[in-house]
C-alpha beads as a LAMMPS data file, in Angstrom:
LAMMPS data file: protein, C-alpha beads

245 atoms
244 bonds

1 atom types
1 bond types

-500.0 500.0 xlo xhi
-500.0 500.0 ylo yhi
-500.0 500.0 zlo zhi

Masses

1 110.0

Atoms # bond

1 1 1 7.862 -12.535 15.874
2 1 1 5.837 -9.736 13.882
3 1 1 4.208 -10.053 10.476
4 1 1 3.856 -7.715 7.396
5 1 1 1.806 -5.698 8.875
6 1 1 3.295 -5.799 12.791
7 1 1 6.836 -5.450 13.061
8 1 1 9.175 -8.013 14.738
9 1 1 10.134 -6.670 18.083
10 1 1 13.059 -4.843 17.814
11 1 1 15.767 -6.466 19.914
12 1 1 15.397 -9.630 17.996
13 1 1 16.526 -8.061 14.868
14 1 1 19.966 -6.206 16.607
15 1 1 21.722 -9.731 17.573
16 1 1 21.881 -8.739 21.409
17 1 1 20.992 -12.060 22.330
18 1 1 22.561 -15.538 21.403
19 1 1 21.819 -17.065 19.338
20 1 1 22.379 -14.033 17.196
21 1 1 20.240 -14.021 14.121
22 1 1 21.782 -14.410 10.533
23 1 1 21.155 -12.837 7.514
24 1 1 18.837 -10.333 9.364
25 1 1 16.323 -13.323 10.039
26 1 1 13.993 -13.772 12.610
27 1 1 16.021 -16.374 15.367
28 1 1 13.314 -17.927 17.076
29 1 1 15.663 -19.863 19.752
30 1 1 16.393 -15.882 20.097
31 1 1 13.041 -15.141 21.072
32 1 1 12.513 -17.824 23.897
33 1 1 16.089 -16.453 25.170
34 1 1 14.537 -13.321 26.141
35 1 1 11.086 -14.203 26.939
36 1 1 12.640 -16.616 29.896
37 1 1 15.015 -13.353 31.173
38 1 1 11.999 -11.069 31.721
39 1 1 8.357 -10.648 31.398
40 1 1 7.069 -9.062 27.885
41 1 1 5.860 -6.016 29.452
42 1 1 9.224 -5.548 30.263
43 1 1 10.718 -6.107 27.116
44 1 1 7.644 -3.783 25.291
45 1 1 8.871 -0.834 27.674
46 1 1 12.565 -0.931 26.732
47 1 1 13.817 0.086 23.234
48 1 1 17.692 1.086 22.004
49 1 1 16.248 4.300 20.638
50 1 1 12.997 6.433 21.169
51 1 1 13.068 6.252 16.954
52 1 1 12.938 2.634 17.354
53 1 1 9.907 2.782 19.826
54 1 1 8.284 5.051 17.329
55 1 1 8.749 3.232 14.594
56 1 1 7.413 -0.164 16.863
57 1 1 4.415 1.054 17.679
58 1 1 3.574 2.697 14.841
59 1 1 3.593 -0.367 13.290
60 1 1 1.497 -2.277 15.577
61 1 1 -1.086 0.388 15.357
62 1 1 -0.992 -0.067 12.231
63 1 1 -1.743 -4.016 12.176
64 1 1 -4.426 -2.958 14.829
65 1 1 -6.566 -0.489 12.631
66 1 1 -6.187 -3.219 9.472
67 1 1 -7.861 -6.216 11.774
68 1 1 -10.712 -3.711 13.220
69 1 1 -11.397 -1.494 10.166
70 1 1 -10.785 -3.603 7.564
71 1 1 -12.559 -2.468 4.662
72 1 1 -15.888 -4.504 3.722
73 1 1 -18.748 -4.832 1.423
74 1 1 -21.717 -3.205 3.176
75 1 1 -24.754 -5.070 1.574
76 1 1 -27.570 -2.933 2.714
77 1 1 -25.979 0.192 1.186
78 1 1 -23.938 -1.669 -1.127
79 1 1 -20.686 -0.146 -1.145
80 1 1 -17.277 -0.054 -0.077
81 1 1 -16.570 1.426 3.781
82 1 1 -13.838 0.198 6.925
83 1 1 -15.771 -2.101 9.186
84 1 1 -16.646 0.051 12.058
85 1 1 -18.027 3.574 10.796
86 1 1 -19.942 4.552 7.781
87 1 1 -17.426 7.487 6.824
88 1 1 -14.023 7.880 8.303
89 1 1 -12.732 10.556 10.162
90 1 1 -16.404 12.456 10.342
91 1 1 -17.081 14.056 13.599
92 1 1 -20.584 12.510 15.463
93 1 1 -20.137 9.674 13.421
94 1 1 -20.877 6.546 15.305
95 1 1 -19.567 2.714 15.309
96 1 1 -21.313 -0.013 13.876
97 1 1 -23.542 -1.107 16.593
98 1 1 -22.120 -3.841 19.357
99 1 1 -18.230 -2.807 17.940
100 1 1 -17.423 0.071 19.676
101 1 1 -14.664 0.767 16.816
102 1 1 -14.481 3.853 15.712
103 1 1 -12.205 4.378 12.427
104 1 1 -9.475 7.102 12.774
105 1 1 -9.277 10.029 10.828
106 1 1 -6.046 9.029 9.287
107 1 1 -7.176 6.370 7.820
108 1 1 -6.741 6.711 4.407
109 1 1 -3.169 7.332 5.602
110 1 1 -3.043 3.197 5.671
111 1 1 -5.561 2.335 3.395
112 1 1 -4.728 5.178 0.998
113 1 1 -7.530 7.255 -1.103
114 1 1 -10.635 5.930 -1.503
115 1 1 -11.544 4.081 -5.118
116 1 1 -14.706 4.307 -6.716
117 1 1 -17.105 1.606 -5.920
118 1 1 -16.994 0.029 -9.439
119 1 1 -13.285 -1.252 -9.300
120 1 1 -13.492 -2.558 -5.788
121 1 1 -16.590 -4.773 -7.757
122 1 1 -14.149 -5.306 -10.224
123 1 1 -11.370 -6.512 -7.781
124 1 1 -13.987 -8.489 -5.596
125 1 1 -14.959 -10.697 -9.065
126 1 1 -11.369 -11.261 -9.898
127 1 1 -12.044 -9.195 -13.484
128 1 1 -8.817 -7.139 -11.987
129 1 1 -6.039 -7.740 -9.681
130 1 1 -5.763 -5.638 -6.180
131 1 1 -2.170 -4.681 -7.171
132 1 1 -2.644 -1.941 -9.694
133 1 1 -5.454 0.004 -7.829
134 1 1 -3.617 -0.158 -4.411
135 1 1 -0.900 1.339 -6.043
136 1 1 -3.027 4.222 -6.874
137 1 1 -4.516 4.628 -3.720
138 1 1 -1.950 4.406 -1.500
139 1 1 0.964 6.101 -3.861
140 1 1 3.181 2.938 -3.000
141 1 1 4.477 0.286 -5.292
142 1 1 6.672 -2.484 -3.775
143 1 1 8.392 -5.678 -4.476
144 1 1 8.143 -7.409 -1.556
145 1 1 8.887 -11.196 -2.878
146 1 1 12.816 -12.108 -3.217
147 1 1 13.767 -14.838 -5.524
148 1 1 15.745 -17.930 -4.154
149 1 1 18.777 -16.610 -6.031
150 1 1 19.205 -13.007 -6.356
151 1 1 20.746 -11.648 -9.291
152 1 1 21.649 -8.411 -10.692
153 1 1 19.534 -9.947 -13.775
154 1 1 16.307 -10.138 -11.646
155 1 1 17.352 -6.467 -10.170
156 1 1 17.583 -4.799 -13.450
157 1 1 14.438 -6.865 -14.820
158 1 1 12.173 -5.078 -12.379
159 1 1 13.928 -1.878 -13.564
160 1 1 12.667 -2.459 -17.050
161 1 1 9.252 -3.767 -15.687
162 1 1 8.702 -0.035 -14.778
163 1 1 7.605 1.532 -18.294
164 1 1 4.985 -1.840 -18.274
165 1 1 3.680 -0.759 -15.220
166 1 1 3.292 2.796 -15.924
167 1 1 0.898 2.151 -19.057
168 1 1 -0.710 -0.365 -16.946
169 1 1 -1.795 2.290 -14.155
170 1 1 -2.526 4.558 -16.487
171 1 1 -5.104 2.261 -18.294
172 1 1 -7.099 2.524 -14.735
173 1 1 -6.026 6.448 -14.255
174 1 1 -7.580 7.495 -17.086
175 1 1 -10.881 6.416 -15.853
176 1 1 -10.694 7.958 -12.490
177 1 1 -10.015 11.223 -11.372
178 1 1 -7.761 13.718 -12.422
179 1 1 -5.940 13.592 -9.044
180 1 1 -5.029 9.801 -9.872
181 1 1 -3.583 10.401 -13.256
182 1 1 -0.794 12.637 -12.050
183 1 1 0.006 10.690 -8.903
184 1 1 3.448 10.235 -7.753
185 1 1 3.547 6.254 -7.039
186 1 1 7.004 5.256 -5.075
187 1 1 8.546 1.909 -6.183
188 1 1 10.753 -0.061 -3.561
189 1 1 12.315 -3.415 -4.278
190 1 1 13.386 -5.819 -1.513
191 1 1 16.780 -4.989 -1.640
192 1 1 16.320 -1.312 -0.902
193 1 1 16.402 -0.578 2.680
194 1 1 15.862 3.616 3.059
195 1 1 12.012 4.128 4.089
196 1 1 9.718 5.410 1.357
197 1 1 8.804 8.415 2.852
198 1 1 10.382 10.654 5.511
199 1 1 8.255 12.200 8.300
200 1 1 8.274 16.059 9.414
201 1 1 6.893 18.646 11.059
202 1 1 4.936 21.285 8.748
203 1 1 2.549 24.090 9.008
204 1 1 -0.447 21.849 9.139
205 1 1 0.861 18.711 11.287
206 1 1 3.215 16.010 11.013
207 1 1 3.356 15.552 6.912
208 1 1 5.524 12.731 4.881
209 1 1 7.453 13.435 2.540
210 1 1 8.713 11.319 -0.553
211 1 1 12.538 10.243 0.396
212 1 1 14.810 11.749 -1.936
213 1 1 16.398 8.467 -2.461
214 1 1 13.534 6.935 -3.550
215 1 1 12.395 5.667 -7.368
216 1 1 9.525 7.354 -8.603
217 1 1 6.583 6.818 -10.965
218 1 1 3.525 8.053 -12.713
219 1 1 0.661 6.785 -14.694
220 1 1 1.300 6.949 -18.350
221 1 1 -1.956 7.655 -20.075
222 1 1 -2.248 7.579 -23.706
223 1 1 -4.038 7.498 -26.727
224 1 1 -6.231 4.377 -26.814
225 1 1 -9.143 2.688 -29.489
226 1 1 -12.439 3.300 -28.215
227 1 1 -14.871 0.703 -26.892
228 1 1 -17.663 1.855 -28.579
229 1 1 -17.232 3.244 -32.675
230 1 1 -20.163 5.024 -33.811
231 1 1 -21.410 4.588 -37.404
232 1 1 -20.474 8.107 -38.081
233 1 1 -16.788 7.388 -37.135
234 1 1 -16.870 4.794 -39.434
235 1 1 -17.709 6.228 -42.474
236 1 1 -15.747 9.428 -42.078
237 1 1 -12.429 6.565 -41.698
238 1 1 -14.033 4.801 -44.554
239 1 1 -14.373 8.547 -46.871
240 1 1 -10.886 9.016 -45.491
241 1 1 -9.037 5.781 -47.292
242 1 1 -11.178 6.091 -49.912
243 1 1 -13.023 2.635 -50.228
244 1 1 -16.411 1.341 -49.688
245 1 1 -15.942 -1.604 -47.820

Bonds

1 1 1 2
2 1 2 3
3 1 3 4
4 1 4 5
5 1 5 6
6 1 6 7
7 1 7 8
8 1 8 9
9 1 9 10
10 1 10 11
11 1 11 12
12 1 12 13
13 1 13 14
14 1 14 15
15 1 15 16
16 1 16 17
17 1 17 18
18 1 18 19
19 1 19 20
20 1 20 21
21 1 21 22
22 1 22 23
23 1 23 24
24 1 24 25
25 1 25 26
26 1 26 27
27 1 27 28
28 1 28 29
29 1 29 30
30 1 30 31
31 1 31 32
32 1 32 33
33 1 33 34
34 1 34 35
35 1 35 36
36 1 36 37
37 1 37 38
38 1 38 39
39 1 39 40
40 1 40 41
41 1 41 42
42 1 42 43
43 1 43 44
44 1 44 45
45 1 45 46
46 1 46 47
47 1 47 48
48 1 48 49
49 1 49 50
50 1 50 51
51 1 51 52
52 1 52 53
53 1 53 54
54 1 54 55
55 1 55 56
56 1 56 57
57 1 57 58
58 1 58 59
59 1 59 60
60 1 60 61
61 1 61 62
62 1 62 63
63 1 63 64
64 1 64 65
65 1 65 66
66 1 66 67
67 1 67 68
68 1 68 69
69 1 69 70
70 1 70 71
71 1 71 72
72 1 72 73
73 1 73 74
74 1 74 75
75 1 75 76
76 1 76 77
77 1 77 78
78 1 78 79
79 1 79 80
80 1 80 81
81 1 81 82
82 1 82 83
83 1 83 84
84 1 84 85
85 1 85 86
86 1 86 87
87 1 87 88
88 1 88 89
89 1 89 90
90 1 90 91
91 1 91 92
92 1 92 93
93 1 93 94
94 1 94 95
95 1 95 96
96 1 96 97
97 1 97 98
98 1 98 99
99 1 99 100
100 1 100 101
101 1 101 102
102 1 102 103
103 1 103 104
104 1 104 105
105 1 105 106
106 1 106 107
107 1 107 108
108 1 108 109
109 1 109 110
110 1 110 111
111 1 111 112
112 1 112 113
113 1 113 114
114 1 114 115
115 1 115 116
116 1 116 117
117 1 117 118
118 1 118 119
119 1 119 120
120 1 120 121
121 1 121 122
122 1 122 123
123 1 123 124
124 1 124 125
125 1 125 126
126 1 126 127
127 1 127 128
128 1 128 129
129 1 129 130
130 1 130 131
131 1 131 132
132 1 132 133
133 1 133 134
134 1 134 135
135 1 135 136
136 1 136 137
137 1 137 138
138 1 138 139
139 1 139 140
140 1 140 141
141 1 141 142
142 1 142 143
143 1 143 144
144 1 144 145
145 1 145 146
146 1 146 147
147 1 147 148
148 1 148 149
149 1 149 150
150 1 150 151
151 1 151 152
152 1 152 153
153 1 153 154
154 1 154 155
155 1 155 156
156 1 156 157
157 1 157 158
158 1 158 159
159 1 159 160
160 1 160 161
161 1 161 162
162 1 162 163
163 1 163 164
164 1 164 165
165 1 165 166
166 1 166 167
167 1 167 168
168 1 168 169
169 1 169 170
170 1 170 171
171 1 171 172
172 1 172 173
173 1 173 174
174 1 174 175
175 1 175 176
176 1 176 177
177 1 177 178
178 1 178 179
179 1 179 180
180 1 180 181
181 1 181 182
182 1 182 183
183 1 183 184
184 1 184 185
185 1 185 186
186 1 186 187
187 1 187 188
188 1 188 189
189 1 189 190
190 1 190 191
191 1 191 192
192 1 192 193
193 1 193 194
194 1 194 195
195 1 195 196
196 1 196 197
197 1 197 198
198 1 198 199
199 1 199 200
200 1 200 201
201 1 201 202
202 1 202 203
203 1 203 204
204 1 204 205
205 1 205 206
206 1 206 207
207 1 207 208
208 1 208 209
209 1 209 210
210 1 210 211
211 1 211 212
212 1 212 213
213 1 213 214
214 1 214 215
215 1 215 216
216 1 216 217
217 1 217 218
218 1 218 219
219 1 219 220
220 1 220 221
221 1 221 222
222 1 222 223
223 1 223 224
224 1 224 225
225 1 225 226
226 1 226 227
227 1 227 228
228 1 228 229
229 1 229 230
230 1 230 231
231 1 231 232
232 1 232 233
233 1 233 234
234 1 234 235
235 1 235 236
236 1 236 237
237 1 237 238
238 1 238 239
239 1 239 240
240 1 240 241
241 1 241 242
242 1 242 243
243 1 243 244
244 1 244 245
């Protein structure tokens, strides 16, 4: 059946099988229908499309890396790393000892950039919510939950929710690096079905690419009261309005 992380096998999503799914929902009835006409091997090794096999197994390698490398608090070093490896992607680096899981070098591919330790405290204690730094890290913003009725109201108040959210990532951006700040976050909304980034073959590698359909955002940092006022600062404000108290 899939999950958010692993997708739903394919075939169950194209209506080949009665009872056909509606409204692009997972059938269940659907899914015993073809698990009683063939074994699942079977199934796994036949696709419509070598995109669509692709796509399917990127996916559940995906959903495999985020159950064996999920990132943890290590408490004898006390930071942030993927269960399995001390640093991802380093050469002669080895597993944690009795997993046998090393973490792939594209990992921050999934997981996005790495954050400095201080905000993952912050998210652990529940001082901030996980939303606004994964959105830095991993360059993605999306609006996954659909309302019971959709309007073009709701649609257009997520539009407007956009400036909001800009000053909000910048108010974390402009405490970490300068990389962050100018970050090119891409927004998707439920409703939107083109992928967020397009895939192609460059002079280093496979790269992604932002879709040209896509929304687009960036941090907005900008001028803010400090947290700490010296004494000097406040006489020169008091000299400045011309009073004494």
């Amino acid at each position: 059946a899939g999950t958010e992380y692993c997708l739903t096998y394919p075939f169950l999503n194209l209506g080949h099988f009665p009872p056909a799914s509606q409204g692009g929902r997972f059938n269940f009835d659907a899914a015993v229908i073809i698990i009683k006409q063939a074994p699942l091997i079977n199934w796994m090794q036949t696709f419509p499309t070598e995109d669509m096999r692709n796509d399917h197994v990127d996916g559940y390698c995906t959903c495999k890396v985020l159950v064996q490398n999920s990132p943890v608090l290590h408490l004898s070093d006390n930071v942030i790393r993927p269960l399995g490896t001390g640093v991802p992607g380093v050469p002669g680096s080895d597993p944690t000892p009795g997993t046998g899981v090393p973490v792939p070098k594209d990992f921050s591919d999934i997981m996005g950039e790495k954050l400095p330790s201080g905000l993952y405290y912050l998210i652990l204690q529940g001082v901030i919510s996980h939303k606004l730094p994964q959105a830095l890290a991993k360059g993605e913003w999306t609006d996954k939950s659909q309302p019971l009725v959709d309007t073009g109201e709701f649609r257009t108040l997520l539009g407007e929710l956009q400036d909001y959210r800009q000053t909000a990532l910048g108010l974390i951006a402009r405490h970490l690096h300068s990389s962050f700040q100018t970050k090119t976050i891409v927004c998707k909304a439920y409703w939107e079905q083109h992928p967020l980034r397009q895939g192609g073959q460059g002079s280093e590698g496979f790269q992604k690419s932002i879709s040209p359909e896509a929304r687009t955002m960036q941090p907005i940092i900008g001028d803010c009261l400090r947290w700490q006022i010296t004494r000097e600062a406040v006489e020169a404000e008091m000299r400045r309005q011309g009073t004494d108290k």
